[in-house]
GUGU-711146 format. One record per residue (C-alpha): residue in three letters; residue number from 1; x, y, z. Coordinates in steps of 0.5 Angstrom, whole numbers, plus 2048, in hexadecimal, padded with zeros to 3 digits. Each point is the difference from the previous one (the first is absolute). Example, Ala and Ser with C-alpha at 12.3 -4.5 7.8 and 13.67 -1.06 7.14 Angstrom:
2
<node><type>ALA</type><seq>1</seq><x>819</x><y>7F7</y><z>810</z></node>
<node><type>SER</type><seq>2</seq><x>802</x><y>807</y><z>7FE</z></node>
***
This chain:
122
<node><type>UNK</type><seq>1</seq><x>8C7</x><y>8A6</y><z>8F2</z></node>
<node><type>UNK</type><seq>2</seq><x>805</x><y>804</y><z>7FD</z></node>
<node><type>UNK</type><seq>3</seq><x>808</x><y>7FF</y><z>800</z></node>
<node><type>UNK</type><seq>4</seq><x>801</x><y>804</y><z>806</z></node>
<node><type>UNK</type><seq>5</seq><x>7FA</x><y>7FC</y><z>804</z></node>
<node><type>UNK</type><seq>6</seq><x>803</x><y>7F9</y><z>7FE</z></node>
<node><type>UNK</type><seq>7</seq><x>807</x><y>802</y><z>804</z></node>
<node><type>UNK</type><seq>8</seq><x>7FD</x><y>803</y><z>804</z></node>
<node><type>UNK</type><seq>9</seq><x>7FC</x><y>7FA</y><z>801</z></node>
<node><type>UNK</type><seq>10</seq><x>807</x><y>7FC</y><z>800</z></node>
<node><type>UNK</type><seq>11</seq><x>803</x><y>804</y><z>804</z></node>
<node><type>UNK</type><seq>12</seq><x>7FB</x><y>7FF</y><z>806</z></node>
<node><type>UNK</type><seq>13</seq><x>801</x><y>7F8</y><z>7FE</z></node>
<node><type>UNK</type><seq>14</seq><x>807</x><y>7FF</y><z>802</z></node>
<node><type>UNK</type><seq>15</seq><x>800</x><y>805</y><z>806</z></node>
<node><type>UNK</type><seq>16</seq><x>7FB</x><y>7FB</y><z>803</z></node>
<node><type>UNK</type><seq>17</seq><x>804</x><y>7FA</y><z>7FF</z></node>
<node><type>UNK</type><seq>18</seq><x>807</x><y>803</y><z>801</z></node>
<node><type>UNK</type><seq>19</seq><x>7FE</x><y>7FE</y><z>807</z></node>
<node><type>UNK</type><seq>20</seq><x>7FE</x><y>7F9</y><z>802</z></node>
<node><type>UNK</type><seq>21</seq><x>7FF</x><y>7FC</y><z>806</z></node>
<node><type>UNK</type><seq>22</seq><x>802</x><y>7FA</y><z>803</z></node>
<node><type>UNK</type><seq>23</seq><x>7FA</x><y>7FB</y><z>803</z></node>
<node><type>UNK</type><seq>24</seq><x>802</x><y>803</y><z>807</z></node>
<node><type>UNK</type><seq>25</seq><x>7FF</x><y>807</y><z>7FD</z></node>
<node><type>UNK</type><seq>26</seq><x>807</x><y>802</y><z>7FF</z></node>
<node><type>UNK</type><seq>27</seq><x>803</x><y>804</y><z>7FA</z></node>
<node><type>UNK</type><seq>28</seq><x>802</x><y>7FE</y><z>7FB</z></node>
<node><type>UNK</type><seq>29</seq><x>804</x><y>804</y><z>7FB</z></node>
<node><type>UNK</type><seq>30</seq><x>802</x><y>7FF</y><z>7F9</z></node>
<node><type>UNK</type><seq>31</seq><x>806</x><y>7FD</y><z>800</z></node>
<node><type>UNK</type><seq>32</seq><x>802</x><y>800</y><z>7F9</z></node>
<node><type>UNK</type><seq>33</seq><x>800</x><y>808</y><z>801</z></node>
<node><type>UNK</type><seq>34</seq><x>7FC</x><y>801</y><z>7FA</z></node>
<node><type>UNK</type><seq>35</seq><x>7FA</x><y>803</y><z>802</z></node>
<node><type>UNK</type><seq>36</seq><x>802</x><y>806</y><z>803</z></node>
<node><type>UNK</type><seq>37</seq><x>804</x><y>802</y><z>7F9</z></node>
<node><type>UNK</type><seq>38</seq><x>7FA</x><y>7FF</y><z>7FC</z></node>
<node><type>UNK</type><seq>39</seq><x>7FB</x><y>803</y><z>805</z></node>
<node><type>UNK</type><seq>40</seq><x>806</x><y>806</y><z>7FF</z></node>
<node><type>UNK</type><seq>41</seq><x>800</x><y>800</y><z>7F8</z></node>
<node><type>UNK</type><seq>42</seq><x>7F9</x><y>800</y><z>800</z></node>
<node><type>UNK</type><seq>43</seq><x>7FF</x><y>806</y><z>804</z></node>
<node><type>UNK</type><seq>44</seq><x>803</x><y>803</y><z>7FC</z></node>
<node><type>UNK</type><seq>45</seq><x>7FE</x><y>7FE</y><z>7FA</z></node>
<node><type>UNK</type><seq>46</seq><x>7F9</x><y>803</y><z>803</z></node>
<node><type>UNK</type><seq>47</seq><x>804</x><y>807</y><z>801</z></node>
<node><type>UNK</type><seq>48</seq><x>801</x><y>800</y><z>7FA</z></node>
<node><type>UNK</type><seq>49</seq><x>7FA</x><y>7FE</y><z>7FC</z></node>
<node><type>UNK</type><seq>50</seq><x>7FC</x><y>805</y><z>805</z></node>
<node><type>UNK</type><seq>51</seq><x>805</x><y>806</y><z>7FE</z></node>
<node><type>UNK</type><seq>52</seq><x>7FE</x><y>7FF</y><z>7F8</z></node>
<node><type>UNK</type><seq>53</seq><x>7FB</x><y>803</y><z>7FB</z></node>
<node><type>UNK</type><seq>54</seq><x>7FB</x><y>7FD</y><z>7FC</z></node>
<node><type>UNK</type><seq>55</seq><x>801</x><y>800</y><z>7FA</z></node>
<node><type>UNK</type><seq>56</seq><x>7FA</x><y>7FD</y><z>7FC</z></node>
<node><type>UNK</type><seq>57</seq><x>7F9</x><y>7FF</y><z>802</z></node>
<node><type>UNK</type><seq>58</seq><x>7FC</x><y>7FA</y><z>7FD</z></node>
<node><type>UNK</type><seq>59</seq><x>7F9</x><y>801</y><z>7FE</z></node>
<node><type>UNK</type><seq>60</seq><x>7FB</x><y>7FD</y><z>7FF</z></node>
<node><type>UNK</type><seq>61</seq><x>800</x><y>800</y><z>7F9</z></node>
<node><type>UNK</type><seq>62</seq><x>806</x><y>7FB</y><z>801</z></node>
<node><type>UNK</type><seq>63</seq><x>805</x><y>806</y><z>7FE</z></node>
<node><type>UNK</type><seq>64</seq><x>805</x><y>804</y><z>803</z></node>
<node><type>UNK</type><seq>65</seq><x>7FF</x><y>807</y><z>803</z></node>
<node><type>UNK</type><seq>66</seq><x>807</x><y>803</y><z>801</z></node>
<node><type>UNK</type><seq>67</seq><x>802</x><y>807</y><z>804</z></node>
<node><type>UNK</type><seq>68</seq><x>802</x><y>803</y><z>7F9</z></node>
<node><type>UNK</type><seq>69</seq><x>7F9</x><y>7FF</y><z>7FD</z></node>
<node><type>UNK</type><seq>70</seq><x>803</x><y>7FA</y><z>7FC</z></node>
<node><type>UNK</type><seq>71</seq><x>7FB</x><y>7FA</y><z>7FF</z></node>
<node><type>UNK</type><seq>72</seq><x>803</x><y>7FA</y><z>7FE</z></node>
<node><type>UNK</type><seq>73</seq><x>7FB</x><y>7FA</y><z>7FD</z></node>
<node><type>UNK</type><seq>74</seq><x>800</x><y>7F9</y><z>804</z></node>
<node><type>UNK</type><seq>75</seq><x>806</x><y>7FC</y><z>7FD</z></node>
<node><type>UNK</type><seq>76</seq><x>804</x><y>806</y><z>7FE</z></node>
<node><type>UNK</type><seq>77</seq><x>807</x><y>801</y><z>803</z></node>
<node><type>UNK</type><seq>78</seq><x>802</x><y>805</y><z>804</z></node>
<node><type>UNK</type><seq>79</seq><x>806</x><y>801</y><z>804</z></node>
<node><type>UNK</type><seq>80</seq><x>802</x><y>804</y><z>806</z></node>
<node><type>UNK</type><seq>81</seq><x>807</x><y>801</y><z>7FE</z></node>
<node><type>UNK</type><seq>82</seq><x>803</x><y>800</y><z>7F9</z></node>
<node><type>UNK</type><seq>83</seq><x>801</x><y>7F9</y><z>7FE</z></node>
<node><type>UNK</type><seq>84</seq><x>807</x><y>7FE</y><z>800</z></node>
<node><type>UNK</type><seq>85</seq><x>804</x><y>801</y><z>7FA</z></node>
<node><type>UNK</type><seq>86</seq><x>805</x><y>7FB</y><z>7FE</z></node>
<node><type>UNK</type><seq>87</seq><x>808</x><y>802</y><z>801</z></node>
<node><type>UNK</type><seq>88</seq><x>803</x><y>802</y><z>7F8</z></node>
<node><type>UNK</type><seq>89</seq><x>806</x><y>7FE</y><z>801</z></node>
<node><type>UNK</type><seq>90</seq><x>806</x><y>802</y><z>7FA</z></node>
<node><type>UNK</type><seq>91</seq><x>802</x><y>7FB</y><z>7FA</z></node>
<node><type>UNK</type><seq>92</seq><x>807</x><y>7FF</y><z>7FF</z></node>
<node><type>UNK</type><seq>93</seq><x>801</x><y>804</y><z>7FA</z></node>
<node><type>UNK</type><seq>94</seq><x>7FD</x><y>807</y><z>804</z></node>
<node><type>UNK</type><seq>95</seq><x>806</x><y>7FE</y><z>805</z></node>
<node><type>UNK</type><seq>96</seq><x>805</x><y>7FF</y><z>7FA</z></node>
<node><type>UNK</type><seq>97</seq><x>7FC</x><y>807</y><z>7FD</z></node>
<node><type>UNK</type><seq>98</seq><x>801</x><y>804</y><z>807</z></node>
<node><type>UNK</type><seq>99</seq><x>807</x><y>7FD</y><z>801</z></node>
<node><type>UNK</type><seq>100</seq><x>802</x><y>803</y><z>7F9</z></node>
<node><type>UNK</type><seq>101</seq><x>7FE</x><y>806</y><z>802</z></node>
<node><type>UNK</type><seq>102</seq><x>802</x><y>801</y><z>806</z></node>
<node><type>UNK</type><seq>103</seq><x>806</x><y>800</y><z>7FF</z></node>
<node><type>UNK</type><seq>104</seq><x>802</x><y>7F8</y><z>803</z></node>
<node><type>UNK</type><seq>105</seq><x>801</x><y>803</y><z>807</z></node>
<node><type>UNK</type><seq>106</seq><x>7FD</x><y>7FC</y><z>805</z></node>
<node><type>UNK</type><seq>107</seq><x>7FC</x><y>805</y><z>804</z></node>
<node><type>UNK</type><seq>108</seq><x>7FE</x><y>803</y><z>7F9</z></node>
<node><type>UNK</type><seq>109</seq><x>7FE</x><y>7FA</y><z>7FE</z></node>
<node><type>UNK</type><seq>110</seq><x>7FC</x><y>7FE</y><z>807</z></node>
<node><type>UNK</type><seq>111</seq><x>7FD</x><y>807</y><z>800</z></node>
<node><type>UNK</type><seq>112</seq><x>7FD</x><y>7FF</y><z>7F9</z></node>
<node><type>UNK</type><seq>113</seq><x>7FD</x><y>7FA</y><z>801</z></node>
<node><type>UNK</type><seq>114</seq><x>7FD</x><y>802</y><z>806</z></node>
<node><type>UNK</type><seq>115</seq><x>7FD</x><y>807</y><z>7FD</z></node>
<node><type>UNK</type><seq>116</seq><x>7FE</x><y>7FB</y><z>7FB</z></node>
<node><type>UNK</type><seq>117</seq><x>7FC</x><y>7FB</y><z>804</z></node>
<node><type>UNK</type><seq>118</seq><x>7FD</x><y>806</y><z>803</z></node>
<node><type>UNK</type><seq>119</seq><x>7FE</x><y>804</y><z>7F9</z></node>
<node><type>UNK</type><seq>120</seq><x>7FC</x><y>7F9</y><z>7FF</z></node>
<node><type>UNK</type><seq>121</seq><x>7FD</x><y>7FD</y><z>807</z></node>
<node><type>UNK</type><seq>122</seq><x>7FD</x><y>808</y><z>801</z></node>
***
């Protein structure tokens, strides 16, 4: 069972309880309300995921197939996006340093700093 088929699975799950009845048939309906915003999220969680590629394939060597022809070996890493690289801020002394030629104009300075921050984060 795929991910899909599990929500899918979940989704059905909750729609048959949303509604419950009492001992002379009457509805009884979710007075918490917290089914009706689960049944939603899931939903469109489903849209999404049925709108997506796939970008790998396993085979049965235990490797991954991907769509650009690479193979990755079982325990290797792979990402679908970059991995996230750590902010790299300015030390104190590059601020005294862009400060002194910057000419000590606050704007001068801020612009400074932020083509800096820029140069280092790119």
């Amino acid at each position: 069972m795929n991910h899909i088929e599990a929500m899918k699975q979940a989704l059905e799950a909750l729609e048959d309880v949303r509604i419950e009845y009492d001992f002379h048939g009457n509805p009884l309906y979710d007075e918490d309300k917290k089914i009706d915003p689960a049944i939603t999220v899931l939903r469109q969680a489903i849209e999404q995921a049925e709108k997506q590629e796939p970008v790998a394939w396993m085979r049965s060597d235990g490797t991954l197939l991907f769509a650009d022809g690479n193979v990755f070996a079982v325990g290797q890493e792979f990402y679908t996006a970059p991995p996230k690289r750590e902010w790299v801020g300015v030390t104190g002394d590059e601020i005294d340093d862009i400060a002194a030629e910057s000419g000590f104009g606050y704007i001068n300075v801020a612009r400074a700093i932020e083509a800096k921050l820029k140069e280092k984060n790119t």
